[in-house]
C-alpha positions, 0 to 999 in steps of 0.5 A: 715844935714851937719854939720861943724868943725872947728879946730884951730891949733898953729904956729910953725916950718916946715920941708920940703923934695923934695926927690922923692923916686921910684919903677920902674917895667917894664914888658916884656915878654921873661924874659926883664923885669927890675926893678930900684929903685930911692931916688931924682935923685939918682938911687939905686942898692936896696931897703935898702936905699929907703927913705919912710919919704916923701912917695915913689911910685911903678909905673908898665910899663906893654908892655905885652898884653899875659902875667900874672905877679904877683910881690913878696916883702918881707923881715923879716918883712913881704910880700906882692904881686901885682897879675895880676888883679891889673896890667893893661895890655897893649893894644899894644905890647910893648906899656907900661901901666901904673899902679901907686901905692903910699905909705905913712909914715908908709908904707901903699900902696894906691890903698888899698892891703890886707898886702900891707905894704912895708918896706925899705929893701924888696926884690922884685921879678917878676913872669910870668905865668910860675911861675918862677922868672923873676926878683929877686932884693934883699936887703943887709941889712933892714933899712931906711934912712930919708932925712936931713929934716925930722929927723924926724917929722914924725918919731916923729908924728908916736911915738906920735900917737903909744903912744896915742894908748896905753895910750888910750887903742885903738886897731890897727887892721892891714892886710885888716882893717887897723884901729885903733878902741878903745873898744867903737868901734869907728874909730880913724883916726890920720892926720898930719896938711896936712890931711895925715894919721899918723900910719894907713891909712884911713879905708878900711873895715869898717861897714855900719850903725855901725861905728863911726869915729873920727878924730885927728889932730896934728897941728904945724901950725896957720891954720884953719880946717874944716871938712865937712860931708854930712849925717844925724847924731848927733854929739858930742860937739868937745873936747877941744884942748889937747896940747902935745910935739913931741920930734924932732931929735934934742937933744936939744929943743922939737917940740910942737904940738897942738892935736885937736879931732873932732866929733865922725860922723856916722853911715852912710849908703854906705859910709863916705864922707867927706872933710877936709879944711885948711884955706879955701882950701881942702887937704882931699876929700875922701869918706870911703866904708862902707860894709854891715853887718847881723846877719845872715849867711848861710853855708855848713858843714861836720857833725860827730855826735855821735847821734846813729841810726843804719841802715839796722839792721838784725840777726847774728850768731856768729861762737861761736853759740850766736846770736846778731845783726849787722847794719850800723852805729851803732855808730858815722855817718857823714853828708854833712849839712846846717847851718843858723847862728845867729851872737851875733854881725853883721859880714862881712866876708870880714871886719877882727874881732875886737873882740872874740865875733865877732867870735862867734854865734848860728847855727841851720842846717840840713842834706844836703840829702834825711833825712833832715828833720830827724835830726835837729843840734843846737849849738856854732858857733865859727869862726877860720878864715875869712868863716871858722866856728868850729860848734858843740852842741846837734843833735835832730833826729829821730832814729831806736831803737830796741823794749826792747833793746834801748841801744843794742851793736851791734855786741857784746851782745847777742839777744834773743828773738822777733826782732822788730825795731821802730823810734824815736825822741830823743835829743842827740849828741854830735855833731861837724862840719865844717862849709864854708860861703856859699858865700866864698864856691861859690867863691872857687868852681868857681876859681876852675872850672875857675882858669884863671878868674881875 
């Protein structure tokens, strides 16, 4: 079913900026490769200056069809890089390719890059297969500069939405996720009146058949909005009009903006498609990947268990005369083992966790060796990073005991009388483990054995 919104907004001033601001890499082998950083026509000896109020671009000219580069940024604010697999190669030698990156008002890259927010001031560095540096350009000092005609709305805008998010009790969730969610678990996506991101970008990782979008527009101008979404859903009525003032730059006056929330849309299956117009023509026109989820994951672990089972158990005489009896593990053992996991809420290991019950579920698993089926483990299932699981509960397994003596201390308490052992099954523990997805354990394993694959 398609559904359409349309959205109303107020006339008011505009600002324009015809600042081009550039990144420029160029890529050669033998150590000749360069950068150069542009604002408009000028060229800059750093970053410190790069203007991002209008957006900026990192464009990579790659004449190496041999070489592997990787591309560093970083400053106090943090870092990111561009590997190999995201730079083109070229076909000829010395023939560049062109690979283009493109950032936004609030420094985010597009093409999407896991930490890719770029920060005025960043100091960039190339790498070649080597390893060593080819290229290091550095910033002197780490601040911004806008052009004269965007002091600032967008600055203001992004004030505006930071505020909205705090009053609101929304939750901004950076690195791969990149969104802000509020504790209903809808996607709150923030535009200004041309359909460009405000804060955060379009999601990049968010939930097949669970999440819900709802889009808000900060509008200065008298135009018409309409949002357009092929899929079957039943959407809200759209609020009312919220107006608000967005201080400008200016020390006198304010700038009024009219805030228009949408529908909430979805869940959808595969994907969210949607298109935005403005006054018939269409300056959003996107579709938003959606990644499956379950509740069920598989693992491998390394197990400690404090479930006793003594093995290889035999008579002792000590040098003092007294008999007792020896065996291997006695006490504490430890296993390589397999666990299923139910998680209370459907997780994706490459979506980040919203929430601390997202980092939680129930494991059941068994020995990975020829007694499998001899121990049995149920327990807490707590995720510490992204594939990476903290186990431990009850071990419910078959043990030696020995007749008369189920609570012997080997190696220590005298034995007398008739030496018999026998099984079995008993619920005890506790026990711990660590558990890998089994997906994320395959992967590392054939970047192991392949490191050079892309």
């Amino acid at each position: 079913m398609k559904s359409k919104f349309f959205l109303l907004a107020l006339c008011l001033c505009t600002f324009k900026s015809k600042a081009q601001n550039k990144i420029t890499i160029n890529l050669a082998d033998g150590g000749a490769s360069k950068i150069e950083v542009t604002n408009g026509p000028t060229t800059l000896p750093n970053t410190e200056k790069l203007d991002l109020s209008t957006g900026a671009k990192i464009e990579i000219l790659n004449s190496s069809v041999t070489t592997r580069f990787s591309i560093l940024f970083g400053n106090n604010k943090g870092n990111f890089k561009i590997d190999n697999d995201k730079i083109a190669s070229a076909t000829t030698v010395g023939t560049p390719v062109l690979t283009s990156f493109t950032i936004d008002n609030a420094g985010k890259i597009t093409p999407i890059l896991v930490n890719g927010t770029f920060f005025p001031g960043m100091g960039i560095t190339i790498k070649s297969a080597d390893g060593k540096p080819d290229v290091i350009l550095s910033a002197v000092d780490i601040k911004g500069v806008e052009s004269d005609g965007q002091k600032s709305v967008n600055a203001k805008l992004y004030k505006y939405v930071k505020k909205q998010i705090e009053l609101n009790g929304y939750k901004y969730i950076g690195g791969q996720s990149n969104l802000v969610i509020d504790k209903e678990g809808v996607i709150h996506i923030y535009l200004d009146e041309n359909g460009s991101p405000i804060y955060s970008y379009f999601p990049s990782a968010a939930k097949e058949n669970f999440d819900k979008f709802q889009f808000h527009i900060l509008s200065k101008s008298e135009e018409q909005y309409l949002i357009e979404s092929d899929g079957e859903f039943n959407p809200t009525d759209i609020s009312d009009e919220i107006k608000t003032t967005v201080p400008t730059a200016q020390s006198k006056g304010t700038e009024t903006f009219s805030e228009f929330q949408s529908a909430k849309f979805g869940p959808y299956t595969g994907s969210f498609p949607f298109t935005i117009k403005k006054t018939g023509k269409v300056i959003v026109d996107r579709s938003i990947k959606l990644l499956k989820t379950s509740r069920v994951s598989l693992g491998t672990s390394v197990i400690a268990t404090y479930l006793k089972n003594p093995e290889n158990i035999e008579k002792f005489v000590k040098p003092n005369g007294d008999t007792t009896l020896i065996a291997d593990n006695p006490k504490i053992r430890g296993f390589l083992g397999l666990f299923l996991t139910f998680h209370f809420i459907p997780r994706n290991l490459n979506i980040q966790p919203r929430t601390p019950m997202e980092r939680l579920g129930i494991s059941v698993g068994t020995n990975l060796t020829s007694t499998a089926f001899n121990n049995f483990y149920l327990g807490l299932n707590v995720e510490i990073t992204n594939g990476l699981f903290l186990n431990g509960g009850i071990n419910y397994g078959q043990v030696n005991y020995i007749v008369g003596h189920s609570n012997f201390k080997f190696d220590e308490e005298k034995f007398t009388g008739n030496f018999q052992t026998k099984k079995k099954w008993i619920i005890g523990g506790p026990y711990i483990s660590v558990n890998v997805d089994a997906a994320l354990f395959a992967k590392v394993f054939s970047n192991i054995l392949n490191p050079t694959a892309k």
